[in-house]
C-alpha positions in Angstrom: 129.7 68.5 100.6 133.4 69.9 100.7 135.4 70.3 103.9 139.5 71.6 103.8 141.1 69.9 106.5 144.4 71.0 108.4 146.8 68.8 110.3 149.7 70.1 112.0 150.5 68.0 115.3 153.8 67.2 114.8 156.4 68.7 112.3 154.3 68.5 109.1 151.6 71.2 108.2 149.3 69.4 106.1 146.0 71.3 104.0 143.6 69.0 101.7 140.0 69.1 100.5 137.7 66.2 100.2 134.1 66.2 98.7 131.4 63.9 99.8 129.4 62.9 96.9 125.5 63.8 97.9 124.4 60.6 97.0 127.1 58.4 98.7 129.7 56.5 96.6 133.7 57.1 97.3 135.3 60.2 98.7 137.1 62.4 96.1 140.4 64.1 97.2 140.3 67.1 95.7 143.9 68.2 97.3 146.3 67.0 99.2 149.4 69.6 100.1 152.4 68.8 102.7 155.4 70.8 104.0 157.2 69.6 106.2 159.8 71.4 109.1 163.2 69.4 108.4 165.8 69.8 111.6 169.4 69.1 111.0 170.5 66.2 111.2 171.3 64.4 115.2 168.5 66.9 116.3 164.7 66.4 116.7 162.1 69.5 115.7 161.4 71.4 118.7 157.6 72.6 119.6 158.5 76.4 119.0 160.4 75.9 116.0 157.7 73.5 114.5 155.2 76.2 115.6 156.6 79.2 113.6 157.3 76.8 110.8 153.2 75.8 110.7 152.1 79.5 111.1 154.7 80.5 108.1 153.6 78.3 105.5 149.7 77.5 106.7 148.2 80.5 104.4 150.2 80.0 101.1 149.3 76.0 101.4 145.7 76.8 101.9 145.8 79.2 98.9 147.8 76.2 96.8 145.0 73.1 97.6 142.2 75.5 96.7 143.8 76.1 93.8 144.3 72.7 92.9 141.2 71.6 94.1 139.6 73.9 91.7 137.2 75.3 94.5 136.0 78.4 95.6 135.5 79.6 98.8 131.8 79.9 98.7 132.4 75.8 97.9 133.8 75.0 101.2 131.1 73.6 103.7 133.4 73.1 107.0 136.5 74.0 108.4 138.1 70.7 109.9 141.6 70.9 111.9 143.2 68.7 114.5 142.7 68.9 118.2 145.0 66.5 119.1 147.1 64.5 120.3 150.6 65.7 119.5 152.9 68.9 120.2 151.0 71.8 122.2 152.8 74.6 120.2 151.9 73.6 116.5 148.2 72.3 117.6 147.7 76.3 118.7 149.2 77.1 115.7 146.9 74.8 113.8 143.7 75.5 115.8 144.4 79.6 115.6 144.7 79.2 112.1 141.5 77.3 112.1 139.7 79.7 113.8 141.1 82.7 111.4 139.1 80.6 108.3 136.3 80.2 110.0 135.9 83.9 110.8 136.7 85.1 107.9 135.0 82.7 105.5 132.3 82.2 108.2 132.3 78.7 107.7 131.6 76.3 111.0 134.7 74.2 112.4 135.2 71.0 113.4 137.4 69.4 115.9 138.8 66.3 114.7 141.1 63.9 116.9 144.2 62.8 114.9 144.2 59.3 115.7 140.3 58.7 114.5 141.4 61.1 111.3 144.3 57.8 110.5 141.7 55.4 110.9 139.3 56.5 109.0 141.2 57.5 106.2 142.8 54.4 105.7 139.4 52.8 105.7 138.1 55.0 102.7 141.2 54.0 100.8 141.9 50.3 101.5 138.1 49.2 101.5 138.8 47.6 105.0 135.1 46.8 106.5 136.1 46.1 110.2 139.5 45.9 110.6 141.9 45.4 113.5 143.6 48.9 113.5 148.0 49.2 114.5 148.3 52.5 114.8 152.0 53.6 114.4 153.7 56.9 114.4 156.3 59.3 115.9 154.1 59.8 119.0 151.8 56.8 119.0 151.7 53.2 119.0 148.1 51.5 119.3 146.2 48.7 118.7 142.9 49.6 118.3 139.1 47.6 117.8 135.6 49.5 116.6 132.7 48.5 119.1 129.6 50.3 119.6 130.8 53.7 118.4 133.9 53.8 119.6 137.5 52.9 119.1 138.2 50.4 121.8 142.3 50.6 122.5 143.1 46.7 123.0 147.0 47.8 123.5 149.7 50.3 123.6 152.7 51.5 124.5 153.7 51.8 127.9 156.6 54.8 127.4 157.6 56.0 124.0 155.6 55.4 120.4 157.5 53.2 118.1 158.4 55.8 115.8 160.2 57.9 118.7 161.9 55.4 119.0 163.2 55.2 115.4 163.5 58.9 115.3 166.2 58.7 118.6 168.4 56.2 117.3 168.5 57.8 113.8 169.4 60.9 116.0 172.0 58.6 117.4 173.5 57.4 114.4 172.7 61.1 113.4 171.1 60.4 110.3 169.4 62.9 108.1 165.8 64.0 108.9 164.9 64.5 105.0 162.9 63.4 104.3 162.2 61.6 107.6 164.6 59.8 109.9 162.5 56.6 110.0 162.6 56.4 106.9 166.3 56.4 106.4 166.9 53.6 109.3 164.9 51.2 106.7 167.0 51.8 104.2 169.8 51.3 105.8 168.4 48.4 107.9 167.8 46.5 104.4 171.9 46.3 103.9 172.1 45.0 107.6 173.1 40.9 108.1 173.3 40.3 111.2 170.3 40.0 113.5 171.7 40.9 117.7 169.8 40.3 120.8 168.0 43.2 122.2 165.5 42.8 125.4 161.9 42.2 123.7 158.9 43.8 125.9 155.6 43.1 125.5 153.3 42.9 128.5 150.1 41.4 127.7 148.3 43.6 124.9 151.1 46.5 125.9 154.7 47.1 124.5 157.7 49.0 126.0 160.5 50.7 123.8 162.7 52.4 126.0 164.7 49.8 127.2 165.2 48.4 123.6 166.0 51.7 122.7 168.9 52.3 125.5 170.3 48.8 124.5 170.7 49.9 120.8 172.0 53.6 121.9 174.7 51.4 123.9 175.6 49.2 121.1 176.0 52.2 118.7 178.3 53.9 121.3 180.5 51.1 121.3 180.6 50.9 117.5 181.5 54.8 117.2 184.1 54.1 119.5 186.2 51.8 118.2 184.3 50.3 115.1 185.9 46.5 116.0 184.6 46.5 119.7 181.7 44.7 119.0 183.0 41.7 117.4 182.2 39.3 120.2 178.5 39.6 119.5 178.7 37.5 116.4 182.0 36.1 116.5 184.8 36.7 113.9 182.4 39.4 111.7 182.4 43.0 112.5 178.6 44.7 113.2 177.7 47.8 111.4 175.2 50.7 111.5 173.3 48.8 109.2 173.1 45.5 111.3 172.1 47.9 114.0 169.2 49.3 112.2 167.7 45.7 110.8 168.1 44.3 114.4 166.2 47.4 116.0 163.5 46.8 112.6 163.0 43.6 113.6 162.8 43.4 117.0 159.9 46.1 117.5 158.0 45.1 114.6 158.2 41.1 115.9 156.5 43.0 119.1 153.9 44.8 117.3 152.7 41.7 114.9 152.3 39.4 118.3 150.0 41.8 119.7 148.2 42.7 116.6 147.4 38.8 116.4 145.9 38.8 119.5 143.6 41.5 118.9 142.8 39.6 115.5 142.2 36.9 118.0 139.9 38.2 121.0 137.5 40.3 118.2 137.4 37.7 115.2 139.3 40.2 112.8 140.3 38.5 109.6 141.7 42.5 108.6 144.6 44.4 109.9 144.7 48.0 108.6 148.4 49.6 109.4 148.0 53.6 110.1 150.2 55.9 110.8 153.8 57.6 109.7 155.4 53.8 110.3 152.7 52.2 108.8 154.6 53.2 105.3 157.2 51.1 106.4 157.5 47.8 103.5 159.4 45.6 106.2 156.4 46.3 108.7 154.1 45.8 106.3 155.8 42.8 105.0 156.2 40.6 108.3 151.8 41.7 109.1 150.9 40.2 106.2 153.1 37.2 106.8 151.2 36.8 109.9 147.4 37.8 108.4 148.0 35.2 105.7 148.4 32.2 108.1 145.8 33.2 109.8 143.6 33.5 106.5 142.9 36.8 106.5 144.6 40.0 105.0 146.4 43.3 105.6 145.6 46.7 104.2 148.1 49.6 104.3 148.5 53.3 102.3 151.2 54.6 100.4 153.1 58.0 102.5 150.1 60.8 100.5 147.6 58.9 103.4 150.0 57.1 106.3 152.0 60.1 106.9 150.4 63.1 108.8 148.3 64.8 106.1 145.3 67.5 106.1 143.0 65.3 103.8 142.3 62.9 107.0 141.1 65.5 108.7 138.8 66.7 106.5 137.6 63.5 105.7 136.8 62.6 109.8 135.6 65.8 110.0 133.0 65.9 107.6 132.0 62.6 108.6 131.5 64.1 111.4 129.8 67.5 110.2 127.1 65.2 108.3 125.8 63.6 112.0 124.8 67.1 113.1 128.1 67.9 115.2 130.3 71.2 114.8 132.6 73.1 117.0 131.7 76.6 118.4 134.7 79.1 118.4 134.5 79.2 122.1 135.3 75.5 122.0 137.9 75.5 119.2 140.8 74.6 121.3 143.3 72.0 121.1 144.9 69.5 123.8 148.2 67.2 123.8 146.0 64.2 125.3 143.2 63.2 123.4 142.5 59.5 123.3 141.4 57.5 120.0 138.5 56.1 122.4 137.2 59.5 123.6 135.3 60.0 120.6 132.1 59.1 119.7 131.8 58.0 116.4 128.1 58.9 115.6 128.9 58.0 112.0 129.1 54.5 111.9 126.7 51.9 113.5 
């Protein structure tokens, strides 16, 4: 069975088609295309502009990863497109978009939420059997459990996702968004030397990021303002934007390792799986496995084709999915900014 997929909660439209061989084995990607709405830099991507960026390019990036897929139409079984979470305006464009293929090809849809689309996606990669899932992005942060049929949230943030936070300070330090602000805050954090004090917050199983993130916001003030007014945080040296970025690397990612252990803890996990736009992160990944390997187990992670937002997860959830039985009428075909990882039944697995 073949299914295309579209993703477009947040500022990159993803399109991608996936066959299921009939008699089991590994997926095959058959295509996996991405274009992604960059803002200038010091500015985030705002819904409306996001949305007329998804609904400009979603028809020439279909046309491209059936082309490279080397399918037809007539091959296509399903229609699979996210219903959220993420950004109201480009899930309508997504979902309307959607709903145009299915009419015109008249193929069934399936809803797919985006979270359960990470997961399982980095489970077909990796090989991960039961894994204790972090789920890190731009707009979530969760630490996630499978138990009877459903992804059991064990923590999460409390106000912003760990990658909002990224994003903000790189809009702080106004940092280019190509090709993704995160990204460039680990780069620069790498050149950083000096780890500061910032507040650390975690709250049982749950994290909070805002206050770290006014700290750091402060501290960057000062440092624009007179580039020496900082020098009585480490005595006699002079902190940089770099020593900024490392310390703001560090400190969040110390957070989300403690509460990943504990989840490894209370379930028996000997796996971590890392999903998510952050997830790509090498100093994330890095300080995880530290932690999984003295604890004798191991950590799984994807390259950015899989962690970042991509329209192959969601065809590959959705046919999951589609081969239980379940599809979405058109009446139904909508899309919603809430959707929790632990709404869904997930009929496919035992």
């Amino acid at each position: 069975m073949i299914a295309i997929g579209l993703e477009g909660s947040a500022n990159k439209l993803g399109v991608g088609l996936i066959l299921h061989p009939p008699k089991g084995g590994p997926a095959q990607i058959l295509s996996n295309i991405r274009h992604t709405f960059v803002s200038p830099p010091g500015e985030g991507f705002l819904p409306k502009d996001t949305a007329r960026h998804h609904r400009s390019w979603v028809v020439e990036l279909v046309k491209v990863a059936l082309r490279e897929a080397g399918v037809t139409i007539d091959d296509v079984d399903c229609i699979c497109y996210t219903k959220g979470p993420g950004m109201g305006a480009p899930l309508q464009s997504v979902a309307l978009s959607a709903r145009m293929l299915g009419l015109l090809w008249r193929r069934p849809l399936v809803a797919v939420n985006h979270c359960v689309g990470h997961i399982e996606m980095g489970r077909e990669i990796t090989g991960a059997e039961n894994p204790v899932v972090l789920y890190v992005s731009g707009g979530n942060t969760q630490v996630i459990a499978y138990a009877s049929q459903r992804y059991r949230i064990f923590g999460e943030t409390l106000d912003i996702a760990v990658g909002n936070c990224l994003d903000r300070f790189a809009r702080t330090l106004n940092i280019s968004n190509d090709p993704a602000p995160g990204y460039n805050i680990e780069q620069m954090a790498k050149a950083g030397r000096y780890l500061l004090d910032l507040p650390y917050a975690v709250k049982g199983m749950d994290c909070s990021f805002s206050g770290i993130l006014a700290t750091i916001d402060a501290l960057a003030g000062r440092l624009e303002q007179d580039p020496m007014g900082c020098d009585n945080i480490v005595p006699g040296e002079v902190i940089t934007r770099e020593d900024l970025c490392f310390s703001l690397q560090e400190t969040v990612f110390a957070m989300l390792v403690e509460i990943t252990e504990r989840a490894m803890a209370h379930v028996g996990s000997s796996q971590v799986l890392i999903v998510g736009g952050v997830g790509c992160n090498e100093r994330l990944q890095t300080m995880m496995g530290q932690m999984a390997k003295d604890r004798g187990g191991s950590v799984f992670a994807t390259d950015e084709r899989f962690c970042i937002d991509n329209g192959i997860m969601i065809a590959h959830a959705g046919l999951l999915s589609y081969k239980t039985g379940l599809s979405t009428s058109l009446e139904d075909s909508t899309c919603t900014q809430r959707f929790r990882t632990d709404e869904v039944f997930v009929k496919w697995r035992n």
